[in-house]
C-alpha positions as CSV (number, residue, x, y, z in Angstrom):
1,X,10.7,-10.5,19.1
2,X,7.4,-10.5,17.2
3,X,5.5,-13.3,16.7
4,X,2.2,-12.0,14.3
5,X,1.5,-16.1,14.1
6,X,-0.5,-14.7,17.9
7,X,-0.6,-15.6,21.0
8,X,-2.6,-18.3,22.7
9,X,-6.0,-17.5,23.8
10,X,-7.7,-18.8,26.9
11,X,-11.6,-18.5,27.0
12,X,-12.4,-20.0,30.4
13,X,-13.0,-16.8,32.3
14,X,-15.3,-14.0,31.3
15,X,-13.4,-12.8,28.0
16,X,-10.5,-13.7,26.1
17,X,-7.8,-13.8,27.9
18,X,-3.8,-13.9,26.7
19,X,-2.1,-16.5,27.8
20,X,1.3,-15.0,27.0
21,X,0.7,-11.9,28.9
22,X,-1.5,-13.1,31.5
23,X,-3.9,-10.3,31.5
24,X,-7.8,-9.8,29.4
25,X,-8.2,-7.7,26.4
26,X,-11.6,-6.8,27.6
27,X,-14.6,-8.5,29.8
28,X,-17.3,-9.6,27.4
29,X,-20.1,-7.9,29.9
30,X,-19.1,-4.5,29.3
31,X,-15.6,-4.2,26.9
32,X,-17.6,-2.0,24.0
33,X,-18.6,0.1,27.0
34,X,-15.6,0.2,28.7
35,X,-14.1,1.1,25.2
36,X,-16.3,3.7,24.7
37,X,-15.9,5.3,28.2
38,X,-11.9,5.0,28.3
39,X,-10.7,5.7,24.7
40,X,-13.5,7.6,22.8
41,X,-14.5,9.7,25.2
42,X,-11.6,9.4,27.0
43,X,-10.3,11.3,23.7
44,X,-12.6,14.0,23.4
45,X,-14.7,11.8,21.0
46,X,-16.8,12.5,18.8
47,X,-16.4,16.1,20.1
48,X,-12.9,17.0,18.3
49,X,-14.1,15.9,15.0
50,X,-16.4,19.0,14.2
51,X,-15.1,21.0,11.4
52,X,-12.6,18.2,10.6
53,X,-11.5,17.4,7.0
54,X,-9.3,14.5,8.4
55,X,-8.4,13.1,11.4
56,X,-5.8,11.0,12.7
57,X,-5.5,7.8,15.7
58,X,-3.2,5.7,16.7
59,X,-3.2,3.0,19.2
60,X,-1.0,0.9,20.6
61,X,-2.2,-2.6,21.2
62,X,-4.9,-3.9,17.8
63,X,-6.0,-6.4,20.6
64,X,-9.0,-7.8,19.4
65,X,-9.8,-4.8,17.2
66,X,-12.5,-3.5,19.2
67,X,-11.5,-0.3,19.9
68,X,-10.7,0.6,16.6
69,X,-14.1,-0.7,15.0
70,X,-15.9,1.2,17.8
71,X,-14.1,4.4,16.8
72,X,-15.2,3.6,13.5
73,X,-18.2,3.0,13.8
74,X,-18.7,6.6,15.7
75,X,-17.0,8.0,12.8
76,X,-19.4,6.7,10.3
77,X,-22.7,8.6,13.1
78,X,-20.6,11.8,13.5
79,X,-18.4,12.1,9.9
80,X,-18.2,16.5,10.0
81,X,-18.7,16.0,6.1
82,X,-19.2,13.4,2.9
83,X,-15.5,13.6,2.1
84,X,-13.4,13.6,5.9
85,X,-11.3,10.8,6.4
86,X,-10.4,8.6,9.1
87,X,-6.8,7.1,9.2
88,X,-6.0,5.0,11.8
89,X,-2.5,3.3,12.2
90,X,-2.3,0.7,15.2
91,X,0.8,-1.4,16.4
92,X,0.2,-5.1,17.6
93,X,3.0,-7.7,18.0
94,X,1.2,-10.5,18.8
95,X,-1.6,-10.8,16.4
96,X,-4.7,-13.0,17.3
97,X,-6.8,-15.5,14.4
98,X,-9.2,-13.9,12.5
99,X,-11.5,-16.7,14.5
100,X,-10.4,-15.6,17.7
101,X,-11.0,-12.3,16.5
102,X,-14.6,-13.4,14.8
103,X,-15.8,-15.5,18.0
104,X,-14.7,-12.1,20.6
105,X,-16.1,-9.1,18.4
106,X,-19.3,-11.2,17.8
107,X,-20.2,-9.9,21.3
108,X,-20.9,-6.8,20.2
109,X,-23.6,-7.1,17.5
110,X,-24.4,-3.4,17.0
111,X,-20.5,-3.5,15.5
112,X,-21.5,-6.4,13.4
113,X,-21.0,-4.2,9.7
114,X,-17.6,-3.0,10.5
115,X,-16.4,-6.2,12.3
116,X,-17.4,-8.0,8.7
117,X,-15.0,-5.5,7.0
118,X,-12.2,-6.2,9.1
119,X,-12.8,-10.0,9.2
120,X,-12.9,-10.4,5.4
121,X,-9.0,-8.2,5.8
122,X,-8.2,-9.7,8.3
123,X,-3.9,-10.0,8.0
124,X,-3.0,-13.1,6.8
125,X,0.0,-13.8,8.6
126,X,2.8,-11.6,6.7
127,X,4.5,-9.3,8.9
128,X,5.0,-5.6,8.3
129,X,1.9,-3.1,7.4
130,X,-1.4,-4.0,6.2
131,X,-3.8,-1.4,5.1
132,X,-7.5,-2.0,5.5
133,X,-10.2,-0.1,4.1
134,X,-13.6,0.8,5.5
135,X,-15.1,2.3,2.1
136,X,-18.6,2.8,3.3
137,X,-17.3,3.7,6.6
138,X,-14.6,6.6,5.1
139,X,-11.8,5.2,7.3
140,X,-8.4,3.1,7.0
141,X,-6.9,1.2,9.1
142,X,-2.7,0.7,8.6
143,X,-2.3,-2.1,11.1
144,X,1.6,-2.3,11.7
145,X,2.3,-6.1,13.0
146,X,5.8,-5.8,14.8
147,X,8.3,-4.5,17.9
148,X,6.2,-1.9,18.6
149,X,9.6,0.6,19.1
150,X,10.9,-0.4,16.0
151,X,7.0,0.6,14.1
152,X,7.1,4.0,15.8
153,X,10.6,4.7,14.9
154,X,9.7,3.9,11.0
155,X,6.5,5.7,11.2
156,X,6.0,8.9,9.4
157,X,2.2,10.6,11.1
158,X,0.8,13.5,13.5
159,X,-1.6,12.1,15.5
160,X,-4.9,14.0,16.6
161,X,-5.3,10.8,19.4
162,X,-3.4,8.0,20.7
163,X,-5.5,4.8,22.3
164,X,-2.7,3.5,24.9
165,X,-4.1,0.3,25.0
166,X,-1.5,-2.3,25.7
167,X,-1.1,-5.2,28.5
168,X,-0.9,-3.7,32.2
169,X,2.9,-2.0,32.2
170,X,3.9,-4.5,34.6
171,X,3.1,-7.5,32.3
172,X,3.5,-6.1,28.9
173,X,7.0,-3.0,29.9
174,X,8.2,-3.2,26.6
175,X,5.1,-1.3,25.1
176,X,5.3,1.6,28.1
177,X,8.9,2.1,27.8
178,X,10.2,5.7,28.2
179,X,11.8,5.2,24.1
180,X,8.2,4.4,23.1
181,X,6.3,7.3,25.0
182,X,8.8,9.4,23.6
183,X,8.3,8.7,20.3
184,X,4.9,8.7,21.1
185,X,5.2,12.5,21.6
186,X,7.1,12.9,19.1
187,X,4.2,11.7,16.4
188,X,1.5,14.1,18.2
189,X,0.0,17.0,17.0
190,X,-0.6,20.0,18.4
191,X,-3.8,19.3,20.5
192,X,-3.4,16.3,20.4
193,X,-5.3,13.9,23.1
194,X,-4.0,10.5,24.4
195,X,-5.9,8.1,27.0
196,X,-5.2,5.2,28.8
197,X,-6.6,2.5,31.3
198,X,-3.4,2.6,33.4
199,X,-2.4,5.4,35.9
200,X,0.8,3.7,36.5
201,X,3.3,6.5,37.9
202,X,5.9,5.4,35.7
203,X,3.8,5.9,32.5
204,X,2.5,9.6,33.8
205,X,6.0,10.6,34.4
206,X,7.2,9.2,31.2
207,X,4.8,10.7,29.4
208,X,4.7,14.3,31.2
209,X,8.5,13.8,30.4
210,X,7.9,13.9,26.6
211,X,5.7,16.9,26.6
212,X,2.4,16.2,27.4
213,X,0.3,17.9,30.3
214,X,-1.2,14.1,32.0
215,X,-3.9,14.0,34.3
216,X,-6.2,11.7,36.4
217,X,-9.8,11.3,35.2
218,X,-12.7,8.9,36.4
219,X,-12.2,5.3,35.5
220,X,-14.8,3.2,34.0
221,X,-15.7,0.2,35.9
222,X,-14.0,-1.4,38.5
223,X,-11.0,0.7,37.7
224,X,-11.1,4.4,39.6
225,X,-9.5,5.7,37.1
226,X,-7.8,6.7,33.7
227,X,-5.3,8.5,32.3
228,X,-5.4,11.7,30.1
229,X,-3.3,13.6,28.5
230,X,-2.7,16.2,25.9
231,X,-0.3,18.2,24.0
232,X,0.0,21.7,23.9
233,X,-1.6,24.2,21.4
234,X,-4.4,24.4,19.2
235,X,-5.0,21.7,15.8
236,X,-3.8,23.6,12.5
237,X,-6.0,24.5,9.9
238,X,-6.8,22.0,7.3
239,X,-6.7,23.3,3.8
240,X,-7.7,22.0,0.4
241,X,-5.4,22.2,-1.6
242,X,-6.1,21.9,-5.7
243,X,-4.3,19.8,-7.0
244,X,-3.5,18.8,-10.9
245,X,-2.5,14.7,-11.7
246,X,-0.5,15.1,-15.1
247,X,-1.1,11.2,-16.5
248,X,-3.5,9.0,-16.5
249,X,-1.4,5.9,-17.1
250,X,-1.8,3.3,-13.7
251,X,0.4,6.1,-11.6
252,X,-2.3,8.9,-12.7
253,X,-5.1,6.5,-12.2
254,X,-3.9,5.3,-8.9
255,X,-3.5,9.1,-7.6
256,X,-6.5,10.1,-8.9
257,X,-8.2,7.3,-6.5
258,X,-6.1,7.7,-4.0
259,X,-6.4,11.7,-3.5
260,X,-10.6,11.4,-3.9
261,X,-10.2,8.9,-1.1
262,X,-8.8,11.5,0.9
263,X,-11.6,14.0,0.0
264,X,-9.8,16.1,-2.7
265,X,-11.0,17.1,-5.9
266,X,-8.6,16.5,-8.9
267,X,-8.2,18.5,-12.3
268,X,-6.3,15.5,-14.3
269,X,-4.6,16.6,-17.7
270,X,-3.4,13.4,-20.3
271,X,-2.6,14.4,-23.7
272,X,-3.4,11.1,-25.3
273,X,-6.0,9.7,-23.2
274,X,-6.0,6.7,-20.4
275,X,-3.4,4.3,-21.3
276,X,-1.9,5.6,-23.7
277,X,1.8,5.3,-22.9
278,X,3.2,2.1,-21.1
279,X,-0.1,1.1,-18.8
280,X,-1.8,0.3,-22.4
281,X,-1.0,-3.1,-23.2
282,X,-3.8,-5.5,-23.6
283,X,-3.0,-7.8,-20.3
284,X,-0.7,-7.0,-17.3
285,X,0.6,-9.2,-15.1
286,X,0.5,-8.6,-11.1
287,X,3.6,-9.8,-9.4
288,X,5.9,-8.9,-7.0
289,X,9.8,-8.3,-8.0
290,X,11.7,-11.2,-6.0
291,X,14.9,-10.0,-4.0
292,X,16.4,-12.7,-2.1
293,X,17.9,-10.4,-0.1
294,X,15.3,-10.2,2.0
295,X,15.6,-6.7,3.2
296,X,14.2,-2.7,2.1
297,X,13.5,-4.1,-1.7
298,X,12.0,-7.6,-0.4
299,X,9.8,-5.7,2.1
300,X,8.5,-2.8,-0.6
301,X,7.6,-4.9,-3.3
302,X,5.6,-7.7,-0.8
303,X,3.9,-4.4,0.5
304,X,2.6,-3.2,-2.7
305,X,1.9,-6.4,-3.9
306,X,-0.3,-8.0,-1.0
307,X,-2.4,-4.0,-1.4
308,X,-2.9,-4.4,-5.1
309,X,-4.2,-7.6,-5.0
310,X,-6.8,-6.5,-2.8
311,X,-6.9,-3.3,-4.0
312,X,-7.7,-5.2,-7.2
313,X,-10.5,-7.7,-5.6
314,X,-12.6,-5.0,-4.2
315,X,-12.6,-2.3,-6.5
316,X,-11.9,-3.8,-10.3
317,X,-13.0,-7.1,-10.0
318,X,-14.7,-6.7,-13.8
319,X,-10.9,-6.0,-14.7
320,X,-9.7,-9.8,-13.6
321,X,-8.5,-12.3,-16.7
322,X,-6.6,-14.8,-14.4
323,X,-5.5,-15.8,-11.3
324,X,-2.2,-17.5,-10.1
325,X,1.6,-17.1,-12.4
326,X,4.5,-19.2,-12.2
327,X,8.3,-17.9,-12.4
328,X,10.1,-20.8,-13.8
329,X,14.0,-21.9,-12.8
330,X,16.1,-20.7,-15.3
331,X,19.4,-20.8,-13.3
332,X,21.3,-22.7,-10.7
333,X,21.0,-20.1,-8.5
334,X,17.1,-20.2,-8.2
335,X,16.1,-23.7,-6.6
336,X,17.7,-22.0,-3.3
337,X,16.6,-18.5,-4.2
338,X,12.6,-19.5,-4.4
339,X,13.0,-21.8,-1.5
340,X,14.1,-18.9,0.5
341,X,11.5,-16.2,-0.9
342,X,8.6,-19.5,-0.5
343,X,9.8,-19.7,3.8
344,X,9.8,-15.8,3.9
345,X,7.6,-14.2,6.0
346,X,7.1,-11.0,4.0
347,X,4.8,-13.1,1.9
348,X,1.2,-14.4,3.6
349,X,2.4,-18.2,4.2
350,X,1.5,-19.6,1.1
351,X,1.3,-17.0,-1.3
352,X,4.8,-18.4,-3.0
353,X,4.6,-22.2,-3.5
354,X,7.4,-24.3,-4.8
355,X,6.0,-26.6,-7.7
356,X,8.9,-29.8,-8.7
357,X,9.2,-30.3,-12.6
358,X,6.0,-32.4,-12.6
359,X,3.7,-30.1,-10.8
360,X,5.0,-27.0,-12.9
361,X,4.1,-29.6,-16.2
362,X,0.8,-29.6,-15.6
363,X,0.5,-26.3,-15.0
364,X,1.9,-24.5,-18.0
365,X,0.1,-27.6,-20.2
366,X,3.6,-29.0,-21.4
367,X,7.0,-30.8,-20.1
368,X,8.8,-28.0,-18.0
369,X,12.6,-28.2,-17.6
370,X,12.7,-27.5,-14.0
371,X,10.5,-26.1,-10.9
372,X,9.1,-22.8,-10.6
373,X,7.9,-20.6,-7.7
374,X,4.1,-20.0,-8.1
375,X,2.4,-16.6,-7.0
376,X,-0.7,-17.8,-5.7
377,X,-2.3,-14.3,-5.5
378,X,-1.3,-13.1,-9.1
379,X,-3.1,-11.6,-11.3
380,X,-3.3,-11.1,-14.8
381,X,-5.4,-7.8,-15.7
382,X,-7.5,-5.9,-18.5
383,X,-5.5,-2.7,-17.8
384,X,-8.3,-0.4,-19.1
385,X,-10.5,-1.7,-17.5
386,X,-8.7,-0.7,-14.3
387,X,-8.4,2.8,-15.7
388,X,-11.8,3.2,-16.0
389,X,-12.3,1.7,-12.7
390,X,-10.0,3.7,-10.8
391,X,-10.5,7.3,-12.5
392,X,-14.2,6.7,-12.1
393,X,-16.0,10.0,-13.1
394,X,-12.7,11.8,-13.8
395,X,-12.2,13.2,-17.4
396,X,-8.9,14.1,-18.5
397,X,-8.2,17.7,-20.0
398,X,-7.1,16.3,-23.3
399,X,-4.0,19.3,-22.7
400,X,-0.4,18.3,-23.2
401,X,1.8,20.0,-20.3
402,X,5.1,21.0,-21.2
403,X,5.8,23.4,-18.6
404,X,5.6,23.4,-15.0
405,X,6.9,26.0,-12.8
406,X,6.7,27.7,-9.6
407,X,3.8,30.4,-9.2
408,X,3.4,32.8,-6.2
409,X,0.2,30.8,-5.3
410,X,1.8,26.9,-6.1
411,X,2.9,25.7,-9.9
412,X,1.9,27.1,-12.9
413,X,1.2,24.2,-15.9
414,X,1.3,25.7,-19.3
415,X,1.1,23.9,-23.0
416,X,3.6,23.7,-25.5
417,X,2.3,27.7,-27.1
418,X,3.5,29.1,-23.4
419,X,-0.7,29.6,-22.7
420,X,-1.4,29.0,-19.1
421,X,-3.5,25.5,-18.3
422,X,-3.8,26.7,-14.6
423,X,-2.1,27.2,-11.1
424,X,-2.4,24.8,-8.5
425,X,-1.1,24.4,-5.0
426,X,0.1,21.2,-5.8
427,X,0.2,19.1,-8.8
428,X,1.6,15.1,-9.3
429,X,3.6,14.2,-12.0
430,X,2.7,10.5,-13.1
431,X,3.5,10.7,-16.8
432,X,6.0,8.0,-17.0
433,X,9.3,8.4,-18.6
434,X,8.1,12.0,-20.0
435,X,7.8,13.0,-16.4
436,X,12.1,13.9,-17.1
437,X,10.8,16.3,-19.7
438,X,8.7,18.9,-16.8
439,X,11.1,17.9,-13.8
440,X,15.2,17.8,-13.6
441,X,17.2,15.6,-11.8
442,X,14.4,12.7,-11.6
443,X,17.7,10.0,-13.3
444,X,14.8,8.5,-15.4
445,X,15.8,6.6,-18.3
446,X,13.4,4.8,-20.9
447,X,13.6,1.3,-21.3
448,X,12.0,0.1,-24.2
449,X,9.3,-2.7,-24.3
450,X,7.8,-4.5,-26.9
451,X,4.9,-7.3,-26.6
452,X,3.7,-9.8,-29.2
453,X,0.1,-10.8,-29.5
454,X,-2.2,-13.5,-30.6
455,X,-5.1,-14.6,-31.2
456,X,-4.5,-18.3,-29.7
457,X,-5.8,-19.5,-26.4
458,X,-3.4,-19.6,-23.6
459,X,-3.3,-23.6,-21.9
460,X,-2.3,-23.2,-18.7
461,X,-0.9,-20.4,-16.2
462,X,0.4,-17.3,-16.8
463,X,4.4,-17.8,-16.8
464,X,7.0,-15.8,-16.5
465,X,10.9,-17.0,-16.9
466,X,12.6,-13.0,-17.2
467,X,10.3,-12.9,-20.5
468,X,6.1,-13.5,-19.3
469,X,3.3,-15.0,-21.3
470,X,-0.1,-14.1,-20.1
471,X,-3.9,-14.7,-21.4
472,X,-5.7,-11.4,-22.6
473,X,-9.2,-11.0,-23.4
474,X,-8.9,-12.4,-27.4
475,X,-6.2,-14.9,-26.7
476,X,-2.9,-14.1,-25.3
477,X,0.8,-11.5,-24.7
478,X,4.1,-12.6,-24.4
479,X,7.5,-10.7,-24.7
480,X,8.6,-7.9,-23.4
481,X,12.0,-6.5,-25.3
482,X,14.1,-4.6,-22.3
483,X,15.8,-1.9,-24.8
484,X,17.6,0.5,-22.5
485,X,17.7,4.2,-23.7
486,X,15.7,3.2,-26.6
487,X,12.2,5.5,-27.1
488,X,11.2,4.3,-30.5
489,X,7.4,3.8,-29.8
490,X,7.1,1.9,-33.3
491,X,6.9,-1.8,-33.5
492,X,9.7,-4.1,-35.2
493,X,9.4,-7.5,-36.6
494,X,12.4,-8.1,-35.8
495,X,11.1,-7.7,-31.8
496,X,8.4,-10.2,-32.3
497,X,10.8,-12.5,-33.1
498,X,12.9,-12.3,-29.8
499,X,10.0,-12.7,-28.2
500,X,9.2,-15.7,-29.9
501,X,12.4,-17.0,-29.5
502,X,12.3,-16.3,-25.5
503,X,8.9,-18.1,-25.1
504,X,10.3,-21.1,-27.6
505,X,13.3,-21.5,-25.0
506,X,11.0,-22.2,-22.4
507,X,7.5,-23.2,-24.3
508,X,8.3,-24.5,-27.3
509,X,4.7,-26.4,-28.1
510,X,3.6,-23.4,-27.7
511,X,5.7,-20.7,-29.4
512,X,5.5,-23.3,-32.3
513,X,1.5,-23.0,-31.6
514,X,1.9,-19.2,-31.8
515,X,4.4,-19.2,-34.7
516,X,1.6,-20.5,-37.0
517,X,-1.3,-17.8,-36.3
518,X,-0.6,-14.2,-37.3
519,X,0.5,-11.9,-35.1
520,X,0.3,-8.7,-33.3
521,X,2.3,-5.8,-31.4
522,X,2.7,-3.2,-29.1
523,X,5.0,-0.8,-28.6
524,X,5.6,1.5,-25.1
525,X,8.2,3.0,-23.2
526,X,8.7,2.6,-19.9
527,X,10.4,5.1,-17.1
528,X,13.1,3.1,-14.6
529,X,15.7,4.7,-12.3
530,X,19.3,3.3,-12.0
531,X,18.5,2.0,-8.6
532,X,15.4,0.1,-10.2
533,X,13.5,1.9,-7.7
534,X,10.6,4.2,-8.4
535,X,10.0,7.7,-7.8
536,X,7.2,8.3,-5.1
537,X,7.0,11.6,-2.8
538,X,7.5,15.4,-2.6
539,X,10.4,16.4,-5.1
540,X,9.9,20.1,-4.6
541,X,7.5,21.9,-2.2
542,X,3.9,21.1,-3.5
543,X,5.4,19.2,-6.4
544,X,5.1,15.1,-6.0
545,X,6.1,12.5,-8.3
546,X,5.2,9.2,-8.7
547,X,7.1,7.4,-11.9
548,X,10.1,4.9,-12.5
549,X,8.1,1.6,-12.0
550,X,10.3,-0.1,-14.6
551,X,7.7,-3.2,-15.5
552,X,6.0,-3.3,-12.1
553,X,3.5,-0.5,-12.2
554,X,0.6,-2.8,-12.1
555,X,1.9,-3.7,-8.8
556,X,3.6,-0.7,-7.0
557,X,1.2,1.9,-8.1
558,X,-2.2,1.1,-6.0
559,X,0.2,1.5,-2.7
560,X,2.9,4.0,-3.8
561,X,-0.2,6.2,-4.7
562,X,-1.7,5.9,-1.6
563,X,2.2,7.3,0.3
564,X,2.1,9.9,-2.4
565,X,-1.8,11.2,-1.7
566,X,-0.6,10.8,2.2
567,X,2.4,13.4,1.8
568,X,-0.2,15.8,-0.1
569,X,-2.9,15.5,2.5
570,X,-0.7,15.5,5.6
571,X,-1.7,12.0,6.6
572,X,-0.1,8.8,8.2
573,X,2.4,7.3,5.7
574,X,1.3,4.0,4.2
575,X,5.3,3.2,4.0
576,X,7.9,2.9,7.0
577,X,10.3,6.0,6.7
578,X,13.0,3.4,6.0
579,X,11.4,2.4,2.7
580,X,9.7,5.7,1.5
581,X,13.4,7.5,1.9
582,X,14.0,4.8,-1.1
583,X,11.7,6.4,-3.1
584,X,12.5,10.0,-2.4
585,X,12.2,11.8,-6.0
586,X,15.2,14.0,-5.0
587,X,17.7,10.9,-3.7
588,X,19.9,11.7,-7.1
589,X,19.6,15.9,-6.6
590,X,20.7,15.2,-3.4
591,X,23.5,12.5,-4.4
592,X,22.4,9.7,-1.9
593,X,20.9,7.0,-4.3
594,X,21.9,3.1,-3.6
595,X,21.0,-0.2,-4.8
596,X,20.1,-3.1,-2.4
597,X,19.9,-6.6,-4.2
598,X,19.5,-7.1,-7.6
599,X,16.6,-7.0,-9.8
600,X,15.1,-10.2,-11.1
């Protein structure tokens, strides 16, 4: 079973040592060189990257991390261009401390810059995937903390390397089996190269067994020698494809970072500017949808929420109102539902909190009814100011697409006259609920959503109860309506006063605070799918969507962008196959939608 609390170190010999294994993850007088010598060049490395627009690793066994930063750090020296990408996914099941981690790596000072940028990301004790980004380095690393058979079998990649880098086979079987080399192959590319310290006979004939041509080479080190071995054929060509983002909503604005990442260039067309639909309200709150079911919905939405928070820290810091939310009891089913989702470890141990009546008092700034369950990490954010951060130098074609069809040389976009906006090998659909106007069988259906405003000051936390009441920038939101199949974008009186009403039933001082100041509105529609899941991958060679986030988008887009970008690129999924197959824009074409839990 995986334990990513880590194993227990032992520093009495001449490098860290696992205790549960019984076996070193490197020997402090010559690990980065022994590194180097076994994986990197072991690999080809930096050899294989000439001419390369991406390029792909995985390893089995994080360890301390050193192999990765060293391949990263060669990256950075021998990047073939300004725009290739690294991607790196590695599979650990016993994950060390970030101290442990800190006090081996700080061996190796010439590592020192991209040790600092995997310290401050260091996981924080959720299990599951955790992408980490190496901006100045142009790499990510999609650290996968689990059974390492169980990762490969939910991992969607093609590998250009593999670092086989677990515990000697004869300590550590489960990560040589012949299920794991298998897969192994099965993840490779054409070309691909994979190294090893071991020679063990087992492991050659497992892997020759699963395709690859393995081979003896010179060990490093007391250690004769190392294993080799490669795939057949020759690396496919790399093209660039052009691509078109229709929407520049958070979807649009989270593609268009996502595929510039990557190294792409993006022509982005929005009718009525950033924000402009449903992603245009004055605040937005960050949380993750609970599902105390624990399973594929749990797992997705603590995923996306854990990246967007940092996604959030790092890159739109200028967009951050507030930190922290509360989700208030409201029925006798919660106290054992938020105690559950608090001891989950999906969530980073203590990123949910149960607060009793009293603390949850003091922390809306009035007597609460009951307990809540407070997000630590939350958010609440200026949305366009995380527009503006994310689409950086990106100008939308002010062009309204109202067709989109398939051209001999990709999709063909035209306007509402017929005239042609352009052909492009592949283009993303982000335009919320109009996305069901360009492309059939998406099941979207609008569900409308009214907020109040006002100019008051919000006391306390941002809380949400199934209604939310969050600060903004001149005073405060709260609402929304939830008007099903409703697409009236006009504000209604009659809508502030629900809203009201909702915030009275659980904040009466102050909805009766509120009630006195004048107030304002906003009027959207968002785009939700029967399943309450969204729409993120390939609905139609070179056609990707990425819509249906219901109220969450502020929280599923950063990550669902980045799985969307990967599918267009051709690199390693972000998502487990079990969880992007949720979110497969053709699930209702193909009649194989389902519902797991219930939304809250």
């Amino acid at each position: 079973m995986s334990d990513v609390d880590g194993p227990e170190l032992d520093w009495t010999g001449d490098g860290p040592r696992s205790t549960r294994f019984d076996d070193v993850y490197f020997q402090l007088s010559d690990g980065l060189a022994e590194s180097r010598a076994v994986f990197l060049d072991g690999c080809g490395l930096p050899g294989r990257f000439v001419g390369r627009r991406a390029f792909h690793v995985g390893e089995l066994g994080f360890g301390t991390g050193l192999n990765i930063l060293a391949l990263i750090h060669l990256w950075r020296r021998h990047r073939p261009s300004p725009d290739a990408r690294l991607t790196v996914i590695s599979v650990e099941g016993y994950l060390i401390s970030a101290a442990d981690a800190a006090r081996a790596l700080g061996a190796f000072p010439e590592l020192a810059e991209a040790a600092a940028e995997l310290l401050a990301q260091w996981p924080d004790g959720r299990r599951g995937r955790h992408v980490i980004d190496f901006p100045d380095f142009g790499a990510t690393l999609i650290l996968c903390l689990g059974e390492v058979a169980a990762v490969l079998d939910d991992l969607e990649a093609r590998m250009d390397a593999w670092f086989l880098d677990g515990f000697a086979p004869a300590r550590n079987p489960e990560m040589w089996t012949e299920a794991v080399l298998t897969r192994v192959a099965a993840l490779s590319a054409p070309g691909c190269v994979a190294s090893s310290f071991t020679v063990a006979g087992e492991v050659r004939r497992r892997l020759a067994a699963a395709g690859f041509q393995v081979a003896k080479r010179p060990g490093f080190g007391r250690k004769r020698e190392r294993l080799e071995a490669v795939t057949p054929g020759e690396p496919a060509t790399e093209p660039r494809p052009r691509l078109a983002v229709i929407g520049a909503g958070i979807g649009g604005a989270c593609l268009v970072r996502a595929v510039r990442r990557a190294g792409l260039s993006v022509t982005l067309f929005e009718a009525d500017g950033p924000g402009a639909g449903a992603s245009g309200n004055p605040a937005a709150l960050v949380t993750p949808r609970l599902d105390a079911g624990l399973g594929d919905v749990a797992a997705l939405h603590a995923e996306a929420y854990a990246y967007a928070v940092q996604v959030y820290r790092t890159e739109a810091l200028e967009a951050l109102i507030a930190r922290g939310a509360l989700q208030l009891e409201r029925g006798p089913r919660d106290p054992a539902r938020f105690d559950a989702l608090s001891a989950w470890n999906g969530f980073a141990p203590g990123a949910l909190q149960r607060t009793p009546p009293e603390e949850t008092s003091r922390r809306v700034g009035e007597p609460a009814a009951g307990g809540a369950l407070r997000y630590r990490d939350a958010l609440v954010l200026e949305p366009a100011a995380v527009l503006a951060a994310f689409l950086g130098d990106v100008t939308p074609e002010r062009r309204r697409v109202a067709g989109l069809a398939p051209a001999a040389a990709g999709w063909a976009l035209t306007d509402a006259d017929g005239d042609e906006l352009g052909v492009f090998d592949a283009v993303c659909v982000a335009a919320g609920f109009d996305t069901a106007a360009l492309v059939a069988d998406t099941a979207l259906r609008p569900v409308r959503g009214q907020v109040t405003t006002s100019a008051q000051k919000l006391e306390g936390e941002a809380t949400a109860w199934g209604g939310y009441v969050i600060p903004t920038r001149r005073g405060l939101l709260f609402g929304a309506t939830h008007q099903r199949g409703d697409q009236d974008r006009r504000a209604r009186s009659a809508d502030d006063a629900d809203n009201l009403a909702s915030l009275a039933a659980v904040r009466p001082a102050l909805a009766r605070r509120v009630g006195l100041a004048p107030l304002g509105h906003r009027a959207a529609v968002r785009a939700s799918c029967p399943d309450h899941m969204p729409l993120a991958g390939e609905a139609a060679p070179g056609l990707f969507l990425l819509t249906g986030f219901g109220g969450r988008g502020f929280t599923l887009a950063p990550l669902l962008a980045e799985e969307v970008a990967a599918a267009v690129t051709g690199a390693p999924r972000p998502l487990p196959r079990r969880l992007a197959r949720r979110l497969d824009p053709r699930r209702y074409a193909e009649g194989r939608s389902g519902s797991e839990g219930s939304p809250s």
